[in-house]
C-alpha positions as CSV (number, residue, x, y, z in Angstrom):
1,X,71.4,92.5,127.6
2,X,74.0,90.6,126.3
3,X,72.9,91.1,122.4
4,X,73.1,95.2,123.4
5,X,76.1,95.5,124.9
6,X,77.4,93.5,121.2
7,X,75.7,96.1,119.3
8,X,77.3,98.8,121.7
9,X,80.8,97.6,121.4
10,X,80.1,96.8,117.3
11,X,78.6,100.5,117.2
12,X,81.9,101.9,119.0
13,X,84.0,100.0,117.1
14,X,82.6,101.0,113.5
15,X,83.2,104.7,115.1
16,X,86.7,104.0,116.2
17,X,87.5,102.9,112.7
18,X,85.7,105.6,110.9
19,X,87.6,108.1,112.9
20,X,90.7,106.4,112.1
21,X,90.3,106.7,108.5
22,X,89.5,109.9,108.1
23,X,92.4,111.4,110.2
24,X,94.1,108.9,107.8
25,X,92.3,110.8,104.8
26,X,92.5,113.9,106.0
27,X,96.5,113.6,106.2
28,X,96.8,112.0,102.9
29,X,95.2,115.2,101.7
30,X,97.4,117.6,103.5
31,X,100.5,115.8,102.4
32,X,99.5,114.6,99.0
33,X,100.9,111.0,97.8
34,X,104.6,109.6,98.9
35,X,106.9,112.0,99.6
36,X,110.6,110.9,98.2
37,X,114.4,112.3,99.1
38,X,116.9,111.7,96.8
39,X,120.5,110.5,98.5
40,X,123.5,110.4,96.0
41,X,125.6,109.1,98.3
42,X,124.5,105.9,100.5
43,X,125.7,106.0,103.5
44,X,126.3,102.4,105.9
45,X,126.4,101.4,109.6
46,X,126.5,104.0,112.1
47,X,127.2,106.4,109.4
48,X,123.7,106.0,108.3
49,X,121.4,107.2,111.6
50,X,121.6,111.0,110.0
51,X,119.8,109.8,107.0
52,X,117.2,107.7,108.9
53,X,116.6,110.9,111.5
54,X,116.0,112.8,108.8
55,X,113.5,110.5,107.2
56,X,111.9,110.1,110.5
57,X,111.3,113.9,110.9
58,X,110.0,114.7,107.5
59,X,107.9,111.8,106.7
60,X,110.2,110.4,104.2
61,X,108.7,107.2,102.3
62,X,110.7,106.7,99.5
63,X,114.6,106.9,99.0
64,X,116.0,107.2,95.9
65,X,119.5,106.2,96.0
66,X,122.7,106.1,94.2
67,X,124.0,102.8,95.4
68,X,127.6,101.6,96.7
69,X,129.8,99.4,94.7
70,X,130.3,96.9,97.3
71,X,128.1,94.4,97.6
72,X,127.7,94.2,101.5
73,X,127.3,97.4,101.7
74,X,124.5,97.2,99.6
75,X,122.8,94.6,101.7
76,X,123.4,96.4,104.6
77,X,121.8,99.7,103.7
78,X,118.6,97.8,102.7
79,X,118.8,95.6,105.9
80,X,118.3,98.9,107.7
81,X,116.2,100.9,105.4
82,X,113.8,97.5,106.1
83,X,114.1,98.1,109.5
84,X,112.9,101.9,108.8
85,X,110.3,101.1,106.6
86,X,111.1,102.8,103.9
87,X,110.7,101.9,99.8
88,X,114.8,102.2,98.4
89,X,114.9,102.8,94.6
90,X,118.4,102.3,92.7
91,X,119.1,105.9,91.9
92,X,121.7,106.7,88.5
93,X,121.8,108.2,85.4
94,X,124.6,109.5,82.8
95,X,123.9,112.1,80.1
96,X,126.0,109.9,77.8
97,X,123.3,106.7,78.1
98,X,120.7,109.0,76.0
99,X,122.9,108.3,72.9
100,X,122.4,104.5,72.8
101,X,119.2,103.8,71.2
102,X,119.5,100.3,72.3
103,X,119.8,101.0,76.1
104,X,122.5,99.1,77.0
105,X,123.7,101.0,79.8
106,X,120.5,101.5,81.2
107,X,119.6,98.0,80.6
108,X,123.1,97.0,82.6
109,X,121.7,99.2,85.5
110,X,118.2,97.8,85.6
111,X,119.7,94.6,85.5
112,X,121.6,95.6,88.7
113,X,118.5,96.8,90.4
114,X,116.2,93.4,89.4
115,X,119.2,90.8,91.1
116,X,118.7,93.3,94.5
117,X,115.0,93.2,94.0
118,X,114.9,89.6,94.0
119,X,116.9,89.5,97.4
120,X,114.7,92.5,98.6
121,X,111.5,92.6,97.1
122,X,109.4,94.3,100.1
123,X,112.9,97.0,99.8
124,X,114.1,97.5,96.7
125,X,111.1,98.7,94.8
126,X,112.5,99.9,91.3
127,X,115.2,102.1,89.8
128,X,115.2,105.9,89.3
129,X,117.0,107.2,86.0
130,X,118.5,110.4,86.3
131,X,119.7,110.7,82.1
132,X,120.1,114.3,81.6
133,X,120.9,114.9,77.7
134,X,120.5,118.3,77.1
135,X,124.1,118.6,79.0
136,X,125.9,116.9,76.4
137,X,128.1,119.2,73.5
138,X,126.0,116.8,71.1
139,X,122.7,118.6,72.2
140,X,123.2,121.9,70.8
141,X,124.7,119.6,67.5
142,X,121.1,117.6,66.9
143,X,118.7,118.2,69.9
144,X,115.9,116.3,68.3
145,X,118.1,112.8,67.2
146,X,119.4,112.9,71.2
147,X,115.7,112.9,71.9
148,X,114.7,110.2,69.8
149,X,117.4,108.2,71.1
150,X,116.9,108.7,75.0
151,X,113.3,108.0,74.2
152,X,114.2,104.7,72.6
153,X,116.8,103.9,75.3
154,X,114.4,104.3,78.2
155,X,111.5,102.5,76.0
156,X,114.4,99.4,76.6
157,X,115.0,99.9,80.4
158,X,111.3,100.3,80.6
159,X,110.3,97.1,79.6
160,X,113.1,94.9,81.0
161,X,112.1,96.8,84.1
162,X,108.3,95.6,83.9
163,X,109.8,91.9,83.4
164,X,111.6,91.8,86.5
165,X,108.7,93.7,88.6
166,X,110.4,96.8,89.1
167,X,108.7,100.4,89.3
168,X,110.5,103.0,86.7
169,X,111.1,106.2,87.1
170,X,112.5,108.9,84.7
171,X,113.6,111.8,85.6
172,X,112.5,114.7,83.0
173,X,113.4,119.2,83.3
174,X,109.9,121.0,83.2
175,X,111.1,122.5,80.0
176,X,111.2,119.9,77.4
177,X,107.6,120.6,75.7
178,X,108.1,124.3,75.4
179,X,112.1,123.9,73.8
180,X,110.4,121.5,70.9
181,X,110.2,118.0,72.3
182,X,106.8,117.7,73.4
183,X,106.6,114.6,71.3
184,X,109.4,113.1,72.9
185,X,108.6,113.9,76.3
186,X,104.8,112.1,75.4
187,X,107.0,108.6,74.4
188,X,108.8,108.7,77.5
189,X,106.1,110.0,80.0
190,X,103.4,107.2,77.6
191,X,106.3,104.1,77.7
192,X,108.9,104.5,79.2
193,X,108.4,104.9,82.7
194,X,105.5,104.2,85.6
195,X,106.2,107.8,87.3
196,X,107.2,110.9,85.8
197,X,109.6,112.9,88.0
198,X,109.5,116.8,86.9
199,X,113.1,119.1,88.2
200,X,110.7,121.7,88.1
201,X,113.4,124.3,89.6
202,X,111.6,127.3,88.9
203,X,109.3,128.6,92.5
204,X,106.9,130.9,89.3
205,X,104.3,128.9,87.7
206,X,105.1,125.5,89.5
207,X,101.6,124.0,87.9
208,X,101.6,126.2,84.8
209,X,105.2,124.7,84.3
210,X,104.3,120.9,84.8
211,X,100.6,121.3,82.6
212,X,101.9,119.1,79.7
213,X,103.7,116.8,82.1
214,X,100.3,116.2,84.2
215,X,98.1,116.1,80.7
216,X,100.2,113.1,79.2
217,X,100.4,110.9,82.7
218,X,96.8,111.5,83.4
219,X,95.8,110.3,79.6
220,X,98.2,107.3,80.2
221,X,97.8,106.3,83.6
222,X,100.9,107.6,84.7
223,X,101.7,109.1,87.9
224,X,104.2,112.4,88.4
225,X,106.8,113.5,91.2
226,X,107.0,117.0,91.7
227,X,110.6,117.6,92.7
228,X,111.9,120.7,95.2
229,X,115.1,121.6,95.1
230,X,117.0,122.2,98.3
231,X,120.2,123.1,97.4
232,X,121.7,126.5,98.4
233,X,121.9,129.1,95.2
234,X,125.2,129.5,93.7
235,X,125.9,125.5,94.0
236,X,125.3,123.7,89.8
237,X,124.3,127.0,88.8
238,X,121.6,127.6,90.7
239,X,119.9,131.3,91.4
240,X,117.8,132.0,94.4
241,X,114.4,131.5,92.4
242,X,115.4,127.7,91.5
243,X,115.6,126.7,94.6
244,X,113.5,126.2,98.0
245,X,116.8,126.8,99.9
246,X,116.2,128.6,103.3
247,X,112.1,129.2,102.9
248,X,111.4,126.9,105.1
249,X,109.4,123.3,105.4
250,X,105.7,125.6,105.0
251,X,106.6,127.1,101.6
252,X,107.1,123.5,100.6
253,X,103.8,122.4,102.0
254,X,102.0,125.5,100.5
255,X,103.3,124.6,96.9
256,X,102.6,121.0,96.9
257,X,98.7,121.8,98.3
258,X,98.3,124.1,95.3
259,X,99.4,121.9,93.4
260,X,97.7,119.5,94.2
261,X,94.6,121.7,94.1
262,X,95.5,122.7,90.4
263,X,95.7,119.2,89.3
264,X,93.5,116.8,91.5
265,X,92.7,114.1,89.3
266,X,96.3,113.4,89.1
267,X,98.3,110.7,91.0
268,X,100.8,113.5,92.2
269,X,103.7,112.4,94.7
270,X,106.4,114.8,95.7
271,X,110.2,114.0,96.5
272,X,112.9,116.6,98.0
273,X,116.5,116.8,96.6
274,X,118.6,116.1,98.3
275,X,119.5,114.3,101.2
276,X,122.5,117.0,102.2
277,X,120.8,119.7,101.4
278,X,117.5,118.9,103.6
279,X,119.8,117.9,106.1
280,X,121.6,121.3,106.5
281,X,118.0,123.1,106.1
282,X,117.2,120.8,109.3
283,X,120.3,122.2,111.2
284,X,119.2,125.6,110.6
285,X,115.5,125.6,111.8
């Protein structure tokens, strides 16, 4: 009697589990990988709880984060982002790094990022570089040199990175392989980063638009970040089709599931930008 009632709970168990996991697979499928939000400004203390409710509400897992000087301050956001459970990347960038080949500026930053790693391993997970060259006058001047020296820049930061067990993440536009830097955009997607994050601001086309992007991180092990932009038109240029402003959190969900459908041998992750933006779509629903 004893040996069936075993088998009984076993049997129950093993059925518990199962169903466990595939509610757990079944929402991993709907959702797709981690879902990141970018935060340019770090808030502290009580000032902080917005940020928190909002990555509460939409399932935030990653924060990407442009840091405060301070030192304290620093170890206080990441106190509480521990406490929330969330992964905090050091967030920056400056077109102006892409003209040193050697990287020091980026190297400075990941530098930064390793000595908080080492005080918050299981929190500070890696650094996010945000290096936007094609907004320098010296673009238009010699597109492909800038290129070759962002390329060799991030090669720098990427490999100090991997030495002091941080995760790197470049930020790239969706346009680089069709304005003639497909080869460059193949050295930074093959070595100089672990994720990919396409600005794929453009709502027609979304997977046509990232097709070279998802080619080279699937043939080098890569993953990719498919970013949505949240910010209303009009603000840093932006027109109504570059932006997910005021569509709502199911046109999100509807992209990144066709997506994910168009490319599903690729280790695809999503992240929103940014924190003030989804915050005043959240006020408005």
């Amino acid at each position: 009697m004893r040996k069936k009632v075993l088998l009984l709970l076993t049997a129950l168990l093993c059925l518990w589990i199962g169903a466990i996991l595939l509610i757990n697979g079944r929402h991993r499928e709907m959702n797709g990988g981690a879902k990141g939000l970018f935060c340019w400004e770090a808030p502290t203390g009580e000032n902080a709880q917005w940020l928190w409710d909002l990555a509460r509400r939409y399932g935030i897992g990653e924060l990407y984060v442009a840091f405060p000087e301070h030192p304290s301050a620093q170890e206080e956001f990441l106190r509480a982002a521990q406490e929330e459970g969330l992964a905090v990347y050091w967030l920056t960038g400056d077109p102006s790094w892409a003209m040193e080949p050697e990287g020091s500026e980026m190297l400075r930053q990941v530098e930064q990022a390793g000595a908080l790693h080492t005080a918050h391993s299981e929190t500070l997970c890696g650094i996010v570089f945000d290096v936007e060259p094609y907004l320098l006058d010296e673009w238009d001047e010699d597109a492909d040199a800038l290129m070759r020296s962002f390329a060799s820049a991030a090669q720098c930061a990427y490999e100090r990175a991997r030495q002091l067990g941080l995760e790197m993440i470049l930020c790239v536009p969706y346009y680089y392989d069709t304005t003639g830097h497909a080869s460059a955009l193949e050295t930074l997607i093959s070595s100089a980063c672990d994720r990919v994050a396409v600005m794929n601001y453009y709502r027609e086309d979304e997977a046509g638009h990232i097709e070279t992007e998802a080619a080279y991180a699937q043939a080098y092990g890569k993953g990719l970040i498919h970013i949505y932009e949240l910010q209303p038109p009009g603000e840093h240029g932006l027109q109504a089709i570059n932006t997910y402003y005021g569509l709502g959190a199911d046109a999100l969900r509807q992209s990144f599931r066709a997506l994910r459908r168009a490319y599903p041998q690729l280790a695809l992750d999503m992240a929103l930008h940014d924190a003030e933006a989804l915050a005043e779509v959240m006020d408005n629903e």
